[in-house]
N, C-alpha and C positions, 0 to 999 in steps of 0.2 A: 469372250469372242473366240470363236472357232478359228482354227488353223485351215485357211486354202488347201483345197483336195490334191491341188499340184504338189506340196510342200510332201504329203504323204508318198506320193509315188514315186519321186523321189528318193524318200525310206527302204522304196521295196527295189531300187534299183540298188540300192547299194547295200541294202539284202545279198543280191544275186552275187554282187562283186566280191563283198566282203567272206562271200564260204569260197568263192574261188581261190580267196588270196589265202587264208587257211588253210583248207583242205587238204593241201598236198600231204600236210602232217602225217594220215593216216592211209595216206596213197604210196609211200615211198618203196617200199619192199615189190609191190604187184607190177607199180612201172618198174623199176629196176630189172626184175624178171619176164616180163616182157619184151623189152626192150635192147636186154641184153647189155644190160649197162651195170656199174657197180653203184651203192646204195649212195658212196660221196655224189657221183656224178646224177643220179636221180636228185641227193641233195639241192644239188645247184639250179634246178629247177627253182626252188625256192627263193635261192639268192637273188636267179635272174627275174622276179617278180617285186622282189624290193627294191631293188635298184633301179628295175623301171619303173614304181614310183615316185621314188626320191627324184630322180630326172625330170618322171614329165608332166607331174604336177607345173611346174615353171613353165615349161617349154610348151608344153599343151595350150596352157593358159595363155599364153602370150600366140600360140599358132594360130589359136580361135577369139581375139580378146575384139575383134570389129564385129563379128559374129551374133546373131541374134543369138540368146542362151537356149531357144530351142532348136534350134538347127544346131547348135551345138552339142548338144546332150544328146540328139539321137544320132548323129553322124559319130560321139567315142561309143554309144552302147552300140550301132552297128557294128565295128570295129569290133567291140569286145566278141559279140557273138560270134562275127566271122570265125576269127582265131580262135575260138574253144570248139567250132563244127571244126577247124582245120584239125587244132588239136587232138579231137576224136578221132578223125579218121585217119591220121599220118604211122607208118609204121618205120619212122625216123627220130632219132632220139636229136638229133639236132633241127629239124625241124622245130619237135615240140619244145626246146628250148625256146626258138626263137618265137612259139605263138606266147608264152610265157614273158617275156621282154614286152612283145606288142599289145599285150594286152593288158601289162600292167600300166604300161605309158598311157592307153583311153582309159584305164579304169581312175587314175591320177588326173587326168584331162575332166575324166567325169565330175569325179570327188569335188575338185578346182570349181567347175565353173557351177553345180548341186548345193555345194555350201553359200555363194554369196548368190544364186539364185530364190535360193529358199529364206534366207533373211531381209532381201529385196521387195517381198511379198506381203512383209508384213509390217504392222508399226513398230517401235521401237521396244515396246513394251514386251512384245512374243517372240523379240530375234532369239533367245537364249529357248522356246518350248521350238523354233524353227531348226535351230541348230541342232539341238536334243533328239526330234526326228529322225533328222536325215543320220546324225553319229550313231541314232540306235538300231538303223540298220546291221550297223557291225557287231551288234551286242547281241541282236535279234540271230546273226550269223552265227556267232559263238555256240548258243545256246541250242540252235535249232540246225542249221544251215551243215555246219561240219560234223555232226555225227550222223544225219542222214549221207550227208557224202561218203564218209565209211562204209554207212552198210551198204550202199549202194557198192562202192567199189571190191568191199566181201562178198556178196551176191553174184554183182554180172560183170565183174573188172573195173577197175579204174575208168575205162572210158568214160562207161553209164554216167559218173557222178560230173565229166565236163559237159553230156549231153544235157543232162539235167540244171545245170548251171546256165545253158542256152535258154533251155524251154523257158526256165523261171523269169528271163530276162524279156521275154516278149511280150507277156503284158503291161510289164512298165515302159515301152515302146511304144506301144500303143495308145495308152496312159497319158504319156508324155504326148504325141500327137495331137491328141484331146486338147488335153487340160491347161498347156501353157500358151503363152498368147504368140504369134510368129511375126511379122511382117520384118522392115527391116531391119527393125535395131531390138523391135518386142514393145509392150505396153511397160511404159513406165523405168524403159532403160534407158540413163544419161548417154551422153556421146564418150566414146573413150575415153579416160586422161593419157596421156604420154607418157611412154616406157621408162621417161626419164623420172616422169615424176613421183613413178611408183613406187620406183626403188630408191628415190629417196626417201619416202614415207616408210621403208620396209627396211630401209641401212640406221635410221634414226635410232637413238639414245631410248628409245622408249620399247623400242621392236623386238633388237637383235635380243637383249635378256627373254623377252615373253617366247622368241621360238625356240631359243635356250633351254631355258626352261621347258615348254611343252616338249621335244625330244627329251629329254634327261626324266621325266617324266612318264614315258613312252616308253623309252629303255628298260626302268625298274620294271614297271609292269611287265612286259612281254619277257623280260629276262628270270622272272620268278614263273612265268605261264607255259612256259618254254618245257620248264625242265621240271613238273610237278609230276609229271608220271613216276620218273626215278624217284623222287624223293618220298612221297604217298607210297609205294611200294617196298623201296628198299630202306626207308628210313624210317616211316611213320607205322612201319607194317602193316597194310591194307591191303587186300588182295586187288588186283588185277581190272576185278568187276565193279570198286568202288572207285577207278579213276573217270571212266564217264562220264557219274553221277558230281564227283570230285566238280570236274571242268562246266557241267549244269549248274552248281551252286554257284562257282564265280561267275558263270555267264547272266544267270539270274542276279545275282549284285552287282552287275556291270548294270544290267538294263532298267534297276533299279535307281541306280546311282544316275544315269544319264536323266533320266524320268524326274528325278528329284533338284536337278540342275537345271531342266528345262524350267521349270515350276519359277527357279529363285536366283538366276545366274542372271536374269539382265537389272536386277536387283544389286544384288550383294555379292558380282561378282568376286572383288577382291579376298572378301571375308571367305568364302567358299573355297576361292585357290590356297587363301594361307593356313586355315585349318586343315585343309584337306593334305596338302604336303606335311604339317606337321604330322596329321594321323597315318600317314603313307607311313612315314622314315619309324614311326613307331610299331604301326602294324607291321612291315616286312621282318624289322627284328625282332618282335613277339615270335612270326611264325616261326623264322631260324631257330629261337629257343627253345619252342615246344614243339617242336618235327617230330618228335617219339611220341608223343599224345594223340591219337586220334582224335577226342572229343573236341581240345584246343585246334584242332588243324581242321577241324569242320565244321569249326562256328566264322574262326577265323580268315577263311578263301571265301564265302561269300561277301562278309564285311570290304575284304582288301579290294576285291569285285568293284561293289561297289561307290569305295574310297576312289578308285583306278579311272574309272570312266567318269564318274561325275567330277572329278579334279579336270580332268581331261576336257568335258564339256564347258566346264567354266574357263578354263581358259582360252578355247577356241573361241566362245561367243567376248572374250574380252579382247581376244585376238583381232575377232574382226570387228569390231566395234573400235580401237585402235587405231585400226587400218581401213578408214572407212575412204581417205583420200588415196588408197590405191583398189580401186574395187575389182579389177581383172587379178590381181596377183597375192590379195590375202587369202583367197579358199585357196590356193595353190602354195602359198607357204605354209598352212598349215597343214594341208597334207604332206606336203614335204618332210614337216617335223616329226611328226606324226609317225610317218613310214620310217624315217631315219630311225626313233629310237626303236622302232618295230623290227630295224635292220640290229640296229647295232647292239641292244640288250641281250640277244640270243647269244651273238658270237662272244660279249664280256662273260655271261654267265659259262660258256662251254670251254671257256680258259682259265677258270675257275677249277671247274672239276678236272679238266687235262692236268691242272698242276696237284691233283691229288687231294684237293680239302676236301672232299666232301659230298653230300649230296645237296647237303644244306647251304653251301658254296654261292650256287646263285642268288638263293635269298637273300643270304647278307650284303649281293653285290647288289642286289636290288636295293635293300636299306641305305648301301654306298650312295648310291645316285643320287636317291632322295634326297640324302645328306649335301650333295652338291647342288641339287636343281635349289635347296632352300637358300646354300651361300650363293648363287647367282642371284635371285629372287629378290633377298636382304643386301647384295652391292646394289642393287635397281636403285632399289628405293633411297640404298645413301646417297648414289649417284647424282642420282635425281634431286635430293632434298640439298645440293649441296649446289647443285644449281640453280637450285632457286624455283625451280619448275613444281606446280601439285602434283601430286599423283595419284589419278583417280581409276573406278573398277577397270 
């Protein structure tokens, strides 16, 4: 059975999002100089895009949760667009912070209410190739989305590549107009449940580990993807022109591994998350061992790829599957999670190398993570078993 054409566009909105939240990567030096600002404070552009997802996935969700889901979805993409034309034309560096802030809070708004609309759509059987979708937007972003952003911003400046993250964003506007049903609550959307009820369903003995987990999870990854320039270069000696194609392979095993999740995560979820964390905490510390190997580090980044994101899709589609009595506020803790470790694996891995270990530093703090997301994981289930409770995908 086919996937709903809505479920797709979807994909391609959070295409648009996901090279925005990236991108900055390879933009930081051109706004700095632009701008007149120094390279930390261009940095914090970035900060201020994770933090307003971590924020407003919740608060988003909950701003719009009486909200039909299509007047929802185009009232955060309008949003988002605004503020990257704002972004483009302001020649304020506090400004463009603050379209960075607002556009992470709708792009989080979006995320939120894209995930439990896209598994809404479909029977039980496809929430996990629904889910897969819409996360492979970010994969599809990786692979595709943030090196065109580059050369756009090496060709015609930085602007280009927010203009361009505008343009890309109109026909899944349009898309969305079309293809999702409107009136007042939408085709086939319950009535709210209550904010109380939600977050009991989301503070529950079965929750707090699983978004635990998925941050800690989230961390490794971005904490080893963060910092593979340095390490490919000064460690693995590769030149320069081999880190693109470097970040292409994982991006390709990201989008692999999500593809392969969709297929088998409303299935086998559980099996797919515990293997998958066990082969995480082994593959980040294979790669720490063989960093001077080039052959080993370029079999091994696409693998990790897609161990990273398909661990990651099985647990979101377990997530909300879970979380099915709070349906406004599980697409919104999971991107919460989500962005959390996106936030906070970078900053663990960059205190790593501040304290001098290495280049190889972050990947063993990556392997750390893993190491803990499996002892959260493994207290669940004792937790769990000791209460008497099953515990199932």
């Amino acid at each position: 059975m086919p996937l709903p054409f809505a479920v797709y566009v979807l994909g391609l909105a959070v295409f648009a999002q996901g090279t925005s939240e990236f991108m900055l990567s390879g933009l930081v030096s051109s706004i700095a100089a632009d701008l007149g600002v120094s390279l930390a404070a261009a940095g914090l552009l970035t900060s201020a895009f994770a933090v307003g997802m971590v924020l407003g996935a919740p608060l988003m969700a909950l701003f719009s949760r009486t909200w039909p889901r299509r007047r929802a979805l185009l009232f955060f993409l309008t949003v988002f667009v605004a503020v990257h034309i704002a972004g483009a034309l302001t020649p304020s560096y506090g400004v463009l912070l603050a379209t960075r802030f607002v556009g992470a809070l709708a792009n989080a708004g979006f995320w939120a209410v894209a995930l439990t609309a896209a598994v809404s759509m479909v029977p039980d059987r496809l929430k996990g190739r629904a889910t897969a979708v819409v996360v492979g937007g970010v994969t599809i972003a990786c692979v595709v989305g943030v090196p065109a952003g580059a050369v756009l911003g090496e060709r015609w400046g930085w602007r280009a590549a927010f203009w361009a993250v505008a343009l890309v964003s109109l026909p899944a506007f349009a898309a969305i107009l079309r293809s999702l049903p409107g009136g007042v609550r939408g085709e086939g959307e319950a009535a709210p449940v209550s904010v109380r009820d939600e977050l009991r369903v989301l503070t529950g003995p079965r929750l707090r580990p699983t978004l635990l987990t998925m941050a800690l999870v989230q961390g490794a990854t971005f904490c080893a993807f963060s910092y593979l320039e340095p390490l490919l270069t000064r460690t693995t000696g590769l030149g320069a022109a081999w880190v693109p194609a470097a970040l292409a392979l994982f991006g390709a095993g990201a989008f692999l591994g999500v593809t392969v999740a969709g297929r088998y995560a409303d299935r086998r979820a559980t099996a797919l998350v515990a293997y998958g964390m066990v082969a995480l905490a082994l593959g980040w510390s294979a790669l720490a061992l063989t960093a001077g190997r080039p052959v080993a580090v370029l079999v091994l980044i696409p693998l990790l790829g897609l161990l990273a994101f398909g661990t990651g899709t099985a647990l979101i589609t377990r997530l909300l599957g879970q979380a099915a009595g709070a349906p406004t506020l599980a697409g919104a803790s999971a991107t919460a999670a989500f962005n959390l470790g996106a936030a906070v694996g970078p900053w663990a891995g960059g205190l790593a190398l501040d304290a001098g270990l290495g280049h190889q530093a972050p990947v063993w703090v990556s392997a750390a993570l893993m190491g803990l997301a499996l002892v959260v994981a493994g207290a669940r289930r004792a937790a769990v078993a000791v209460s008497g409770v099953r515990v199932t995908g």
